[in-house]
C-alpha positions in Angstrom: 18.7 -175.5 95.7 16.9 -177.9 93.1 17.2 -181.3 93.5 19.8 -180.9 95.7 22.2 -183.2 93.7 24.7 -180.5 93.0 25.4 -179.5 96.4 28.8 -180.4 97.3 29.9 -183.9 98.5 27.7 -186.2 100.2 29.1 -185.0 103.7 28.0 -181.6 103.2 24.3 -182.5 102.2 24.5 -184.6 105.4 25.6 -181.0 107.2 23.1 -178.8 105.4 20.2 -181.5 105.9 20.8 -182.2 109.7 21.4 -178.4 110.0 18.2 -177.5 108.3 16.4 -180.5 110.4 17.3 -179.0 113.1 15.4 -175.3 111.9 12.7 -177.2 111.1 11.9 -178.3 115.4 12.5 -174.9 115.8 9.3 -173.9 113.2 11.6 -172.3 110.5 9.3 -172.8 107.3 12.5 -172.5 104.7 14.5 -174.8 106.2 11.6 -177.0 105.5 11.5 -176.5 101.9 15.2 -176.9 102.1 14.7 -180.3 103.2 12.0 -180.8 100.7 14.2 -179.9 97.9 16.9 -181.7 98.5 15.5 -185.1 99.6 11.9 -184.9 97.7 12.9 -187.1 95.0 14.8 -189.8 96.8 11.6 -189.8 99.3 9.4 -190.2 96.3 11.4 -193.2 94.3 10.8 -194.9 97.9 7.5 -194.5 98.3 6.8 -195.4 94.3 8.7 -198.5 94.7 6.1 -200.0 97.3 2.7 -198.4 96.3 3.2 -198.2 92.3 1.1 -195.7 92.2 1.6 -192.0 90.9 -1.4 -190.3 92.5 -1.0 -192.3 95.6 2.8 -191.4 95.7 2.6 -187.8 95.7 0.0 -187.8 98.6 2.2 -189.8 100.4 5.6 -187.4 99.8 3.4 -184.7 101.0 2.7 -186.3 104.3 5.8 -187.3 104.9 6.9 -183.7 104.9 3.5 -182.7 107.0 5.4 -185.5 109.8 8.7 -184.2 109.2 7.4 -180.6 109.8 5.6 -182.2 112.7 8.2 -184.7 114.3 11.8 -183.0 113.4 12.7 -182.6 116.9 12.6 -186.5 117.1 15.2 -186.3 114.4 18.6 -187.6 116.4 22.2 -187.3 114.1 23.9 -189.3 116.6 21.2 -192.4 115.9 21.3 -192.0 111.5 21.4 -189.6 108.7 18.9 -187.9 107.9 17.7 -189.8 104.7 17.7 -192.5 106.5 14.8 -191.1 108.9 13.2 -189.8 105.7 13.0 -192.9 103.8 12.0 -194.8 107.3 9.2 -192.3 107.5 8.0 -192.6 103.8 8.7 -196.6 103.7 6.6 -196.4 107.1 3.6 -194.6 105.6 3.5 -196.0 102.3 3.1 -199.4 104.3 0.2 -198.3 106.1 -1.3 -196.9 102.8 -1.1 -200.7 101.4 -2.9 -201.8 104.7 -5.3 -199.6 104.5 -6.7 -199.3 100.8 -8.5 -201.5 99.4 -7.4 -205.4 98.9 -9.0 -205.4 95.3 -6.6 -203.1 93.7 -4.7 -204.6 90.7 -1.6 -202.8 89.5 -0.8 -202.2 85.7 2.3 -201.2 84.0 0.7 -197.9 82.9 0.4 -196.8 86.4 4.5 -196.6 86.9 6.0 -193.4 86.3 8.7 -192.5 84.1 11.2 -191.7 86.4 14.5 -190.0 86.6 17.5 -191.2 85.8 19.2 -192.6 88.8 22.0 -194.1 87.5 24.3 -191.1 89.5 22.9 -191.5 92.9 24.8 -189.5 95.8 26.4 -191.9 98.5 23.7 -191.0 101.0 21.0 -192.0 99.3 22.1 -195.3 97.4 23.1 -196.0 101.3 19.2 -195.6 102.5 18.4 -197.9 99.5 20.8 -200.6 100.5 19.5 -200.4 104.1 15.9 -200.8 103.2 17.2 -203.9 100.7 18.7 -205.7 103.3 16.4 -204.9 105.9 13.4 -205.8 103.7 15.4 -208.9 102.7 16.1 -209.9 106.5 12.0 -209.1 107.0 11.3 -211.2 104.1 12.7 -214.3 105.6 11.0 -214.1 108.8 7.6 -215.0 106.9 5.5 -218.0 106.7 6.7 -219.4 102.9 3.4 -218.9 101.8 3.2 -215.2 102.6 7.2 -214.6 101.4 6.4 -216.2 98.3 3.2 -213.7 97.4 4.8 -210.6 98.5 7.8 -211.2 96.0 5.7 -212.3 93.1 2.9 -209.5 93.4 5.4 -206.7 94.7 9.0 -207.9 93.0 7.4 -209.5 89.8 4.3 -207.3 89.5 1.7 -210.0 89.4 -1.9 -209.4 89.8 -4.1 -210.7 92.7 -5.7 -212.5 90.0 -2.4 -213.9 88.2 -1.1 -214.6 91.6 -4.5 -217.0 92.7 -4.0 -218.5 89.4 -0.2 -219.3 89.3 -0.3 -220.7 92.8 -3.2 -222.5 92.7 -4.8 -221.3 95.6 -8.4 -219.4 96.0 -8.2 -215.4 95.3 -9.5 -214.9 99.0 -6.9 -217.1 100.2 -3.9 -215.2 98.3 -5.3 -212.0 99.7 -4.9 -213.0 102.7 -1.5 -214.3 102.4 -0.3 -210.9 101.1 -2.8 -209.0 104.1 -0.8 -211.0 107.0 2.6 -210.9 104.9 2.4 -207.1 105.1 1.1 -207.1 108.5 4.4 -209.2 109.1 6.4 -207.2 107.4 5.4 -204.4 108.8 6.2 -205.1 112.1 9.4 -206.5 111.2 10.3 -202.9 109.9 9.3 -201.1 112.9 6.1 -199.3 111.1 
């Protein structure tokens, strides 16, 4: 199946992915990979976009296929589609991988992938993406200014923990935690 993006119209991916969920509970193995193949991508450009990081990125897509292999009897058509209980899962553990790694890390522009060309994006998944925007954007504005503020410029602008201390005048310990409870907030915001 590839990529998956030459399967019909968006309805029919919807089918074949709830259909293959669905397998899945039941312990089918190739509906797994069936899954894998046609949403691996789209679960990967979410999970890039919050961690920045290939290496870490890839783990990631791999557990959220260990959970979905795990979990897809908690899979419920009549409550989303099934991206969107993808992306919540990978959004969800790529969260908990920025909790729990170290505070220290510094992102660079070398650590972005090249990625693929999304400028043709089936319906479904452009969807998923405009529902984590707006929820993220809902989230965002439930925090302290001081936290909002960090999380944009460090995650939104790409500014260092050290660029960030500098630019806002405020001790490096002190930004770190602005970003550490900001996440913390945003994370529970987002049901992770």
């Amino acid at each position: 199946m590839g990529a998956g993006r030459k399967e019909g119209t968006v309805t029919d991916r919807k089918a074949i992915l709830v259909q293959s969920l669905t397998a899945v509970a039941a312990g089918d193995r190739a509906s797994l990979q069936t899954v894998y193949d046609m949403t691996s991508a789209k679960v990967f450009g979410t999970i890039i976009r919050i961690v920045r990081r290939r290496e870490v990125a890839e783990d990631l897509v791999q557990e959220v296929y260990v959970t979905v292999w795990r979990r897809a009897g908690r899979f419920d058509p009549a409550k989303g589609s099934p991206i969107t209980w993808l992306c919540t899962i990978a959004r969800n553990l790529a969260l908990n991988s920025l909790r729990n790694r170290g505070r220290d890390d510094e992102f660079g522009d070398d650590e972005f992938p090249d990625l693929a060309d999304t400028s043709i994006v089936p319906a479904d998944d452009w969807l998923c993406t405009q529902e984590d925007s707006v929820a993220l954007a809902d989230c965002l504005e439930t925090l302290r200014e001081d936290h909002r503020r960090s999380i944009k410029l460090a995650f939104f602008e790409g500014l260092s923990h050290s660029e960030l201390a500098e630019k806002v005048d405020v001790p490096l310990g002190t930004l770190k935690s602005w970003i550490r409870r900001g996440l913390a907030g945003l994370r529970g915001c987002l049901g992770g």
